[in-house]
Structures are given as C-alpha cells and as structure tokens.
N, C-alpha and C positions, 0 to 999 in steps of 0.2 A: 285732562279731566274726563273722568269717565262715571262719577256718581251725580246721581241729579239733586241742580241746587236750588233755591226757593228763597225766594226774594220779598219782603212790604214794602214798599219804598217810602221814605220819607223825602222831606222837603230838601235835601240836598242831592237827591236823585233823581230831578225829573227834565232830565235831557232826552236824547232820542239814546230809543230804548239801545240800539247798536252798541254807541259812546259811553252809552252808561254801564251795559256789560263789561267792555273792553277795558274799562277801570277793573272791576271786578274779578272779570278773568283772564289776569294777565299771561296765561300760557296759551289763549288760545288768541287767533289774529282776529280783526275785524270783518275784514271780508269771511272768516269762518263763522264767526258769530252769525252776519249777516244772512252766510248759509245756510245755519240751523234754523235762523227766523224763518228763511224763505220756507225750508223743510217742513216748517209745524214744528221743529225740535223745541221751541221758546212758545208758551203760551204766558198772556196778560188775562187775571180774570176767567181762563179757563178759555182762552179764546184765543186764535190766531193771531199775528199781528203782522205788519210789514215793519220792513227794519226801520222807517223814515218816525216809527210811533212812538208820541210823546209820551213820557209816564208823568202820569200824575201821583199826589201823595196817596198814599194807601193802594193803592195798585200791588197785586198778588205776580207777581212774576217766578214761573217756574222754567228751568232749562235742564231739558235730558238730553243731554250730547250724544254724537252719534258715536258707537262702538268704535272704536278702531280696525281699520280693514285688516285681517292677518295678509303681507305679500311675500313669497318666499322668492325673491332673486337667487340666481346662479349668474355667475361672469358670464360673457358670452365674449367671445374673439374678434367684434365687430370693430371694423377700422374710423379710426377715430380723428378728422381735421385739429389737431391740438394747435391752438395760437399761441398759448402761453403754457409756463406750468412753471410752478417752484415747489419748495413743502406743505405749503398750503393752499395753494388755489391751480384749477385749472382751466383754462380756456377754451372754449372748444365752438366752432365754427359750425352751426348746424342752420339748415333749408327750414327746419323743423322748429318751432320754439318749445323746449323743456322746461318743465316747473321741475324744480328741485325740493323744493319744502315741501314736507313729507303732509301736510294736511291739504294741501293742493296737490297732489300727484297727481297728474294724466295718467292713468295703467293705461292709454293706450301706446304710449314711449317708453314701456316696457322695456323692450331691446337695448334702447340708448342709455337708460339707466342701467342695465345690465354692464354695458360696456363702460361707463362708468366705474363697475365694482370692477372688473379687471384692469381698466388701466389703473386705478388704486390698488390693489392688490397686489400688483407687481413691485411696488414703491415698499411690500411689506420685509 
C-alpha cells in the first residue's frame, strides 16, 4: 500500500486502532501497522495516536504509509552454515538473527541477505 487511506469509523470499528487497521489492510502486518502509528504515519482526528487507541464511532482516521525503501542487492560469495535445504526452503545456521520479510528488513544484514540471493541463484 502506498496511497494514503482515510477512515470514519463506525460502530463496528471501534477496537484498538492496530486490529482494527490489520482488518483493513490486509497486505500490510501488524507490527507494520503498529510501526506507522509509532511513526506519526496513522493520525485519529488530525492527531497522533499509540497503537493501544481505542476508536470510537466517528473518529477520522488517516494512514500515509511509508514509501517503500528502493534496496538494490548483488550476490555476494559469503559462506553460508546451510542446515537444510530442498526446492523450497533453506536453513541456515546464523550467530545473527535475520528478518527475512521485506517490510521488517534489517539493511544492517545486508551481506547475509546478499548471500542469500547467490546461494538461490545458483539453484537457477
């Protein structure tokens, strides 16, 4: 989602503002949602919120998502602890913990996602 969407709520919408999004937009995760709130991304009324806030009926809810970061990966030849691996999935043993899902990326595990695209790459 990347055009901003605008919300009144009515009386079957007044959970916490997070759950009640995460209905709504379902391409994006909770913990994202919750990030945007943190951001300021999500205003109620023209006004900040925490993610824990209850909507009440008529509540103006606006959400301008954050752009998408452009990342341009290259392979990189880094050796890789592989535990498993078949066609579809691969294991890999790291000191490090990696987020995988692209709206949670750490760019600072840059490298390991690198290594990543080449040991798939070579499977092409």
């Amino acid at each position: 989602m990347t055009d901003e969407l605008k919300l009144t709520i009515d009386s079957a919408m007044t959970g916490r503002i997070d759950k009640e999004l995460a209905h709504h937009l379902a391409d994006s995760s909770r913990s994202q949602l919750q990030k945007w709130i943190e951001d300021g991304n999500v205003t109620v009324n023209g006004e900040t919120v925490k993610p824990k806030y209850k909507l009440a009926v008529g509540d103006r809810v606006v959400v301008q998502p954050e752009k998408p970061q452009k990342i341009d990966l290259e392979p990189e030849n880094i050796p890789l602890d592989i535990v498993y691996e078949d066609d579809d999935v691969i294991v890999v043993a790291s000191d490090t913990p990696v987020e995988t899902s692209l709206p949670l990326l750490d760019l600072n595990n840059i490298p390991q996602i690198a290594a990543f695209i080449m040991q798939w790459s070579k499977r092409a």
